[in-house]
C-alpha positions as CSV (number, residue, x, y, z in Angstrom):
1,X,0.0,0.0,0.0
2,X,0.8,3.5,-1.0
3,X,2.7,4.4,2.8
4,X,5.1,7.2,3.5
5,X,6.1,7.6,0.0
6,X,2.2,8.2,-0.6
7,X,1.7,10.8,2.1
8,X,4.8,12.6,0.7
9,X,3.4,13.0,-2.5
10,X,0.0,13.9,-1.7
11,X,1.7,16.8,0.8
12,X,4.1,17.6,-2.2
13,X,1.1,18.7,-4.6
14,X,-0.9,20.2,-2.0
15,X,2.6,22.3,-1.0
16,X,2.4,23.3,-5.0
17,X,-1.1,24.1,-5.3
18,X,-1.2,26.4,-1.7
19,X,-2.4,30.1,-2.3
20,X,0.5,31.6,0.1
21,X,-1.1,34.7,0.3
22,X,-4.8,33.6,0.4
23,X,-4.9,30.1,2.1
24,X,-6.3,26.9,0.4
25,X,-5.8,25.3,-2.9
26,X,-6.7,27.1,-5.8
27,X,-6.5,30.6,-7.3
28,X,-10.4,30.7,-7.6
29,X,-13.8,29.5,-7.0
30,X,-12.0,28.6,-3.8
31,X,-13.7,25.7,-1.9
32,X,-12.8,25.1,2.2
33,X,-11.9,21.4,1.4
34,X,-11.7,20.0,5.0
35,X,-10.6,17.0,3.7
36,X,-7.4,18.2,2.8
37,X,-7.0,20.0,6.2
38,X,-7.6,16.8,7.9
39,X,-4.6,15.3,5.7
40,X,-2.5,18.4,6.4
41,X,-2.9,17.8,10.3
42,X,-2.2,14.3,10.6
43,X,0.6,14.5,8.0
44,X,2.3,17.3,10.5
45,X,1.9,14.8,13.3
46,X,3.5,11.3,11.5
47,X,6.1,13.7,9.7
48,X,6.7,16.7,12.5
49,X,6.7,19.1,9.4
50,X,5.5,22.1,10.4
51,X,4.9,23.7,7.0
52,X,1.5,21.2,7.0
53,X,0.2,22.7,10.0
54,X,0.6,26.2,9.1
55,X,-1.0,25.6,5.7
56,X,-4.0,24.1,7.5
57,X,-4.2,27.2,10.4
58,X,-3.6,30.0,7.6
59,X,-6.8,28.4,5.5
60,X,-8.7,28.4,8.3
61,X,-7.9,31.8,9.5
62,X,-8.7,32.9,6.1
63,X,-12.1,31.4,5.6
64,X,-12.5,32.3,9.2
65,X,-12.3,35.6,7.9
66,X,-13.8,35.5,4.8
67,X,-16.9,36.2,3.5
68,X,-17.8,32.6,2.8
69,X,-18.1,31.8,6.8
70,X,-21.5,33.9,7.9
71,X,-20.7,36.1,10.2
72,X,-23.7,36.6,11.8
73,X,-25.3,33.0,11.8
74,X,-22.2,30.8,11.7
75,X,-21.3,28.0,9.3
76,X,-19.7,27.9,6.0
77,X,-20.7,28.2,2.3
78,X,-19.5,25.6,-0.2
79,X,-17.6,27.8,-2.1
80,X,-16.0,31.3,-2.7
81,X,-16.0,33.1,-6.2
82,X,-12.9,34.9,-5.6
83,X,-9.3,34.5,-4.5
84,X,-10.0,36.0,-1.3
85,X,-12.8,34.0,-0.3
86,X,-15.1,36.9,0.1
87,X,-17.9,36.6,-2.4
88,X,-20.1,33.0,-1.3
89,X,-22.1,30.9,-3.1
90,X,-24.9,31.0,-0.5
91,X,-25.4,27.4,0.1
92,X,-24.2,25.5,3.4
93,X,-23.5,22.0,2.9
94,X,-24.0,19.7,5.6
95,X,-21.3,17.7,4.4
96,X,-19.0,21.2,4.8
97,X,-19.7,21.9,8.2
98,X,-19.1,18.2,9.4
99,X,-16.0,17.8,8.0
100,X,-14.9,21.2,8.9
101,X,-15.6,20.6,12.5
102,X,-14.4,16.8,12.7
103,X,-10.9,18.7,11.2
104,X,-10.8,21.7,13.9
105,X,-11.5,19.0,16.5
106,X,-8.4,16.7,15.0
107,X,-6.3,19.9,15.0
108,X,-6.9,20.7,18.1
109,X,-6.3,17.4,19.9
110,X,-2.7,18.0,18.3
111,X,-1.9,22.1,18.8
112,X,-4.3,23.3,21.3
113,X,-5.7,26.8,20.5
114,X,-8.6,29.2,21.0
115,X,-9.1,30.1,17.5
116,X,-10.1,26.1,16.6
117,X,-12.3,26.0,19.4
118,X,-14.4,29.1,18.2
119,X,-14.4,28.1,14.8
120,X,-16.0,24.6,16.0
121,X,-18.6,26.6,18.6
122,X,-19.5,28.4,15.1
123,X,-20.5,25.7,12.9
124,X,-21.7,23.5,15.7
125,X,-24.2,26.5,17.2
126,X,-25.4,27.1,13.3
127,X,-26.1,23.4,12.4
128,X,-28.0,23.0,15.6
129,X,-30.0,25.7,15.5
130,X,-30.8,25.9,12.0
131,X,-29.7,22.4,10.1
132,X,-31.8,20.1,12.7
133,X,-34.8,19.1,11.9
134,X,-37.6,18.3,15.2
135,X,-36.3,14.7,15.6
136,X,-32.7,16.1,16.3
137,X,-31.5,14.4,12.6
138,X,-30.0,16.9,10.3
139,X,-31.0,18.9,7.0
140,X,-28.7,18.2,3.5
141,X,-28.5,21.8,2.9
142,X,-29.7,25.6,3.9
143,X,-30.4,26.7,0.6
144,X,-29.2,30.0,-1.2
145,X,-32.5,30.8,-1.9
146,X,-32.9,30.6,-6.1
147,X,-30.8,32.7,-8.6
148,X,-31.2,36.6,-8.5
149,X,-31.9,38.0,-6.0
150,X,-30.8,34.8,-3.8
151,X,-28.5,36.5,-2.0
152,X,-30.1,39.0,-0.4
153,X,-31.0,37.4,3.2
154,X,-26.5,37.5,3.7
155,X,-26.6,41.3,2.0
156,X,-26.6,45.0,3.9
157,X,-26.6,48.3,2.6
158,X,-24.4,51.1,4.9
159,X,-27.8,52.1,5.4
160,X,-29.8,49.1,7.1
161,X,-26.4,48.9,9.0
162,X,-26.9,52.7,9.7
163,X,-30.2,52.1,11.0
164,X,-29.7,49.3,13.9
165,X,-26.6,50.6,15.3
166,X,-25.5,53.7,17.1
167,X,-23.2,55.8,14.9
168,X,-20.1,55.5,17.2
169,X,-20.5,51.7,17.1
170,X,-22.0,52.0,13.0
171,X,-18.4,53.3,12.2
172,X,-16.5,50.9,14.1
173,X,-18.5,47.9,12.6
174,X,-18.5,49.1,9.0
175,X,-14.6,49.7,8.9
176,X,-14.2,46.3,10.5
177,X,-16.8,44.6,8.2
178,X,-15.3,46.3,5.1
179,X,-18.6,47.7,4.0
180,X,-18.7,50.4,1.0
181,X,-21.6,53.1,0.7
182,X,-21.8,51.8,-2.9
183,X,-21.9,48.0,-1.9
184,X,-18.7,45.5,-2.0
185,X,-20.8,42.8,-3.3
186,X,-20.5,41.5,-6.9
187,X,-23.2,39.6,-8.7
188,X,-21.3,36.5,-10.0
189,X,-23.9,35.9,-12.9
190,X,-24.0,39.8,-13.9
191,X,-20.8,41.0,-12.5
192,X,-22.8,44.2,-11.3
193,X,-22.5,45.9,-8.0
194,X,-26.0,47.4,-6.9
195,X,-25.4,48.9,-3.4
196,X,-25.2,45.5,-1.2
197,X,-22.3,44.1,1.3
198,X,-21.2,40.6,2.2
199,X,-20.1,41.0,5.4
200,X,-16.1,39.5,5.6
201,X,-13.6,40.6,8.3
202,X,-11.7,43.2,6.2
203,X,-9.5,44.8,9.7
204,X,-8.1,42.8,12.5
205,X,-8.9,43.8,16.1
206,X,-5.3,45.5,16.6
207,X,-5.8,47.4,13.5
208,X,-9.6,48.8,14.9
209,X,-8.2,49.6,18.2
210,X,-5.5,51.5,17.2
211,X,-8.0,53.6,14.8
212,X,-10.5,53.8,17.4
213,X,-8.4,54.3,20.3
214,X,-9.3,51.6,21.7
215,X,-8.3,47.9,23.3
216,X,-8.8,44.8,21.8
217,X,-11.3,42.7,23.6
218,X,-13.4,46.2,23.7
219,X,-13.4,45.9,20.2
220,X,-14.5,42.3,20.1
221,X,-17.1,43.1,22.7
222,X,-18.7,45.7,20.6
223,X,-18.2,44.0,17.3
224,X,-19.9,41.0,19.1
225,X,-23.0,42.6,20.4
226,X,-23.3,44.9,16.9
227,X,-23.3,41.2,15.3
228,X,-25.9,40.0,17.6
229,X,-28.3,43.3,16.8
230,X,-27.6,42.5,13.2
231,X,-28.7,38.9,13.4
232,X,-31.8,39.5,15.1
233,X,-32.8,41.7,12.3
234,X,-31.6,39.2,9.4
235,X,-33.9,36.6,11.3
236,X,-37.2,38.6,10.6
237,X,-36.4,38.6,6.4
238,X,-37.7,35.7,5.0
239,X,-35.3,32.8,5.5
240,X,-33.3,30.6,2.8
241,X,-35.2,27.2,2.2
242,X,-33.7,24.3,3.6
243,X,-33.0,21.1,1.5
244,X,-35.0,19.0,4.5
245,X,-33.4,15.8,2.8
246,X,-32.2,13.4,5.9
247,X,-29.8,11.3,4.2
248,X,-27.7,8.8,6.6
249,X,-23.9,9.1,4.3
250,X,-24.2,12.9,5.5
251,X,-25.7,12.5,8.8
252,X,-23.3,10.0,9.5
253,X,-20.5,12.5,9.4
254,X,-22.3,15.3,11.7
255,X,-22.9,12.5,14.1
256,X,-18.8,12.1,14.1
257,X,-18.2,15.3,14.2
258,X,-19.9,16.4,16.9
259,X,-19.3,13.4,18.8
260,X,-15.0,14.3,18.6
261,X,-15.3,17.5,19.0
262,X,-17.9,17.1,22.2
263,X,-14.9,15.2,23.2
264,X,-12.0,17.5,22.4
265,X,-13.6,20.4,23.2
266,X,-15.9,19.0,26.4
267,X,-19.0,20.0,25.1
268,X,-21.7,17.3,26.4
269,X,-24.4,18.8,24.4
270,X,-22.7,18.6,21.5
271,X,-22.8,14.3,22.3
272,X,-25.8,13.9,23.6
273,X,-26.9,15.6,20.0
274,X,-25.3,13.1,17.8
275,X,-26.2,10.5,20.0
276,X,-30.3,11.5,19.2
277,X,-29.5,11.5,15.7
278,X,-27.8,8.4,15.7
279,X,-31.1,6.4,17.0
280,X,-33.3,8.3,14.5
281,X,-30.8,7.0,12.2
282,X,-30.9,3.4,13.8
283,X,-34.6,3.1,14.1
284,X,-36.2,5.0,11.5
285,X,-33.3,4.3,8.7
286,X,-33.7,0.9,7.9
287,X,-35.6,-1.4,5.5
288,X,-38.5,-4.4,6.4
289,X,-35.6,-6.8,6.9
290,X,-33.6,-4.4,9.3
291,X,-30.7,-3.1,5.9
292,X,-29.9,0.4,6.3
293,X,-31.9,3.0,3.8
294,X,-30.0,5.9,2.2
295,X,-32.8,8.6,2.8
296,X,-35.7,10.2,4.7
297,X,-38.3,13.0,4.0
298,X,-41.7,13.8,5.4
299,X,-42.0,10.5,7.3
300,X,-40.5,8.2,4.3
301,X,-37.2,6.2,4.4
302,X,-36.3,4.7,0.8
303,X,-33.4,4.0,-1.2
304,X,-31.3,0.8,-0.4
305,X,-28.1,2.2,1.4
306,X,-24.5,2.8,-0.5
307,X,-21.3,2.3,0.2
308,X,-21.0,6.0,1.9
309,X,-24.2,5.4,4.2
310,X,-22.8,2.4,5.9
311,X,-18.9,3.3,6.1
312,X,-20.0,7.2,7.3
313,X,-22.7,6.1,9.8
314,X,-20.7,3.3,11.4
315,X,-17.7,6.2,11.8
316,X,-20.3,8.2,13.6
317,X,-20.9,5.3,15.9
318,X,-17.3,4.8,16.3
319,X,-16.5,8.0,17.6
320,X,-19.9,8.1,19.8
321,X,-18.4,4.8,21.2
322,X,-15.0,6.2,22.0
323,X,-16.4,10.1,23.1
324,X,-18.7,7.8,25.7
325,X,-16.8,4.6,26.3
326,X,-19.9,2.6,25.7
327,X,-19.5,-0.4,24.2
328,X,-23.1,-0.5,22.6
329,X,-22.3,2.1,20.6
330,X,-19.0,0.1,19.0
331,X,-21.0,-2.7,18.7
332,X,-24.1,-1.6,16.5
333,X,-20.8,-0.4,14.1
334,X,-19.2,-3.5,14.0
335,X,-22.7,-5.0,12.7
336,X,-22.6,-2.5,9.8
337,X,-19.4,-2.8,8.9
338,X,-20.1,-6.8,9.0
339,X,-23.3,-5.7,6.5
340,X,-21.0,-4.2,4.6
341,X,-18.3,-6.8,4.3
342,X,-20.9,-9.1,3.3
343,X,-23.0,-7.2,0.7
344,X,-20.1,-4.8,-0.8
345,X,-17.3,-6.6,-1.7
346,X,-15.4,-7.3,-4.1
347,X,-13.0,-10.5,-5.0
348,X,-10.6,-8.6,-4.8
349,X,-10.7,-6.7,-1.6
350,X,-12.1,-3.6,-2.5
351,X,-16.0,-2.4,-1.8
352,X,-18.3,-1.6,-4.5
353,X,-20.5,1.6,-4.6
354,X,-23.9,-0.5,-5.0
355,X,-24.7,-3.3,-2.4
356,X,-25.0,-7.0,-4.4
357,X,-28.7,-7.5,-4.3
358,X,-29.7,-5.0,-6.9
359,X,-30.0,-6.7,-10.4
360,X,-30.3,-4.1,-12.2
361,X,-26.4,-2.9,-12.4
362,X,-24.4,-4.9,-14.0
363,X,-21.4,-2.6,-13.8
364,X,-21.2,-1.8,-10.4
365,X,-18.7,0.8,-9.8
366,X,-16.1,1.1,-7.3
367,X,-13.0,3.7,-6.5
368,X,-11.1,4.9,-3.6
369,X,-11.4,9.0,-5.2
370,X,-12.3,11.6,-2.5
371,X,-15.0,14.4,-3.8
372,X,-16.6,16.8,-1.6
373,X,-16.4,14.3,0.9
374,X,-13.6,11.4,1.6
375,X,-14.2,7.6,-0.4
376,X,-16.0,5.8,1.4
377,X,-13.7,3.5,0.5
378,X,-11.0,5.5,2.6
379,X,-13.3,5.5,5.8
380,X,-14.4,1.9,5.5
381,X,-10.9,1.1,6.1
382,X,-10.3,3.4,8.6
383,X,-13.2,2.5,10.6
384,X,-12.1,-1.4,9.8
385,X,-9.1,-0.7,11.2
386,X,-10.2,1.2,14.5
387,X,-12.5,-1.7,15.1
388,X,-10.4,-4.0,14.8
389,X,-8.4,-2.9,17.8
390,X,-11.4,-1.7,20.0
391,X,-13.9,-4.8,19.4
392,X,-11.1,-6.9,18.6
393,X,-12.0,-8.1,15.5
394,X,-8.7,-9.3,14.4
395,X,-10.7,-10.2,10.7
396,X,-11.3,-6.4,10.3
397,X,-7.3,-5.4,10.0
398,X,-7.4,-8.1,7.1
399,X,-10.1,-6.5,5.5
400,X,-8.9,-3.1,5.6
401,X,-5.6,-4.2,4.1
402,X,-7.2,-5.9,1.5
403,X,-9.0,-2.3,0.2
404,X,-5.8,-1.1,0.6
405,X,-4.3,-3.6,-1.8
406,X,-7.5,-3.0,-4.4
407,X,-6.7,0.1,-4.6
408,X,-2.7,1.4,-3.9
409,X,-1.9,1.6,-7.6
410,X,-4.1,3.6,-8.7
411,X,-3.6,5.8,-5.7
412,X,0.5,5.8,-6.6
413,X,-0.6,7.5,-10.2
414,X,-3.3,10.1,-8.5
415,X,-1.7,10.7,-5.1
416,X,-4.0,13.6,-4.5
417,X,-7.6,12.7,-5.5
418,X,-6.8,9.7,-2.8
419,X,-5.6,12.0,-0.3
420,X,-8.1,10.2,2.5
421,X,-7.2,6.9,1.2
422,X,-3.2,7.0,1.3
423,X,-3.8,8.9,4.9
424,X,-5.3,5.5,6.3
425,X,-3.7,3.1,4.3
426,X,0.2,4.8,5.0
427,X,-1.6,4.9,9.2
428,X,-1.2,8.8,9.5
């Protein structure tokens, strides 16, 4: 399997491809790509090279920063238009904001730091409040709200600003927020600029306070309660739709990631939410015969589950198991992963997309690639391997090795689409 010489080369393009001045991995539409943070951190804690872990921080300080987090609500959107990551595609991904916080949680376990943890109360404070449906499972996606005009729930003009704030604290706010009289926000299908402002962090707190005569955690204090004024009124527009899919691959990875980073970051509510979604999940998820379904809406659950439903919910299991030390919790993983074994797999060691009983595809595909999220693939064997050692399933180190072997050569020719996949297999 593709080991060090693997994680060297995946590290080697992602050192190439790093925006030095910006943060993350392109020039532009610039996406957050947690699953490349997640690489960067535990590549900095097998190889000690610090150059990984500052990559990682200085993207996340940048999209901390940026207009693509929401400044006002919290959470991320799935991409930014510009180099600077200030003008968002509206939309926040579940997927996004579970994977972002699973990676703050990792990078804090490693470099402790108050930044990660505020980052991680921001996206875990927006997806429960506004990504959980009643039965504490969570939504696919807060909408952007249709082309046009869809922006216009995340917009201010100086004015509205104007209006809600006091004029000594208006100034302060608009000079921190970067906020133009004439708008800073472009249209990305008309290019035009008609008066409205993303909000982005365009002057640090030592910068304001110097300007304002001020000190620095009087800044944050009044930048914080100017925020909270501003949200209140944002919450009486009319409010994006939500994509009120509940599909378990997604769900699966909230469920991790707030059961690590309730751990890290000793936040019990943060647990005992993952743990409610995780029986909805269990109970409400599964066919006549007790196999796992792919999705719910208004009451339904259909679709035979993939690949990515069984490998992501039985990593949300594992983690709830280790955050609680309950062995029920390990157990109920091990039985999907057994599911899995049995239904999913190839010959020749790797795990097809499709489970076995469907007649109808006769080419049933299979690859170890990450997309917006990692190959399931990648976190089969990753939870395989974690089992293994905490249910002691000796059988499941065999089985991980053996989607390792499926898939190592093509994961020597494209080190970096199987960034997830060489980061397991090489044990980072």
């Amino acid at each position: 399997a593709p080991g060090e010489t693997g994680a060297k080369a995946v590290f080697g393009e992602l050192a190439r491809a790093y925006d030095k001045k910006w943060g993350g991995f392109s020039e532009e539409p610039k996406y957050p790509m947690p699953g490349r943070l997640l690489f960067l951190t535990r590549y900095q804690e097998r190889f000690d090279d610090y150059r990984a872990a500052e990559m990682a921080r200085d993207t996340l300080v940048k999209i901390w920063d940026g207009g693509i987090r929401d400044h006002l609500g919290g959470g991320v959107a799935r991409y930014a238009a510009d180099r600077r990551w200030n003008l968002p595609g509206f939309e926040k991904m579940l997927y996004d904001q579970a994977l972002l916080l699973y990676a703050l949680a990792e990078i804090q376990e490693k470099r402790y730091d108050d930044f990660f943890e505020d980052f991680a109360v921001d996206i875990a404070t927006f997806v429960l409040r506004d990504m959980t449906s009643p039965e504490g499972v969570f939504y696919s996606a807060a909408d952007s709200g249709g082309e046009g005009d869809e922006a216009r729930y995340y917009l201010w003009t100086e004015d509205e600003i104007r209006s809600l704030l006091t004029p000594e604290e208006a100034g302060i706010f608009i000079y921190a927020y970067g906020v133009l009289k004439g708008g800073n926000y472009k249209n990305e299908v008309t290019g035009r600029i008609l008066g409205y402002n993303i909000l982005f962090r365009a002057a640090s707190s030592r910068d304001i306070a110097r300007r304002f005569n001020m000190d620095e955690a009087g800044v944050e204090t009044l930048l914080a309660s100017c925020r909270e004024r501003l949200f209140k009124a944002r919450r009486r527009r009319p409010a994006p739709p939500m994509d009120d899919k509940i599909l378990t691959d997604w769900n699966g990875l909230m469920i991790a990631a707030l059961a690590k980073a309730g751990a890290v970051f000793e936040r019990r509510e943060w647990i005992n939410s993952a743990e409610k979604a995780a029986r909805f999940i269990d109970q409400k998820l599964r066919d006549k015969k007790g196999a796992l379904l792919h999705r719910y809406r208004n009451g339904e659950a259909a679709v035979p589950a993939f690949l990515d439903d069984y490998a992501f919910f039985a990593l949300g299991l594992t983690e709830l198991g280790e955050s609680l030390g309950r062995k029920e919790y390990t157990q109920s993983a091990v039985k999907l992963m057994d599911a899995l074994l049995k239904n999913f797999a190839d010959g020749d060691g790797g795990l097809f997309f499709h489970d076995g009983g469907d007649k109808n595809l006769f080419l049933r595909k299979k690859d170890a690639y990450d997309g917006a999220v990692p190959s399931g693939n990648a976190v089969a064997m990753e939870v395989l391997t974690r089992l293994s050692a905490s249910a002691g399933r000796r059988d499941f180190s065999g089985a991980a090795k053996r989607i390792a072997a499926a898939f190592s050569r093509h994961a020597a020719k494209y080190p970096l689409s199987h960034a997830h996949f060489i980061s397991v297999s090489a044990g980072l």
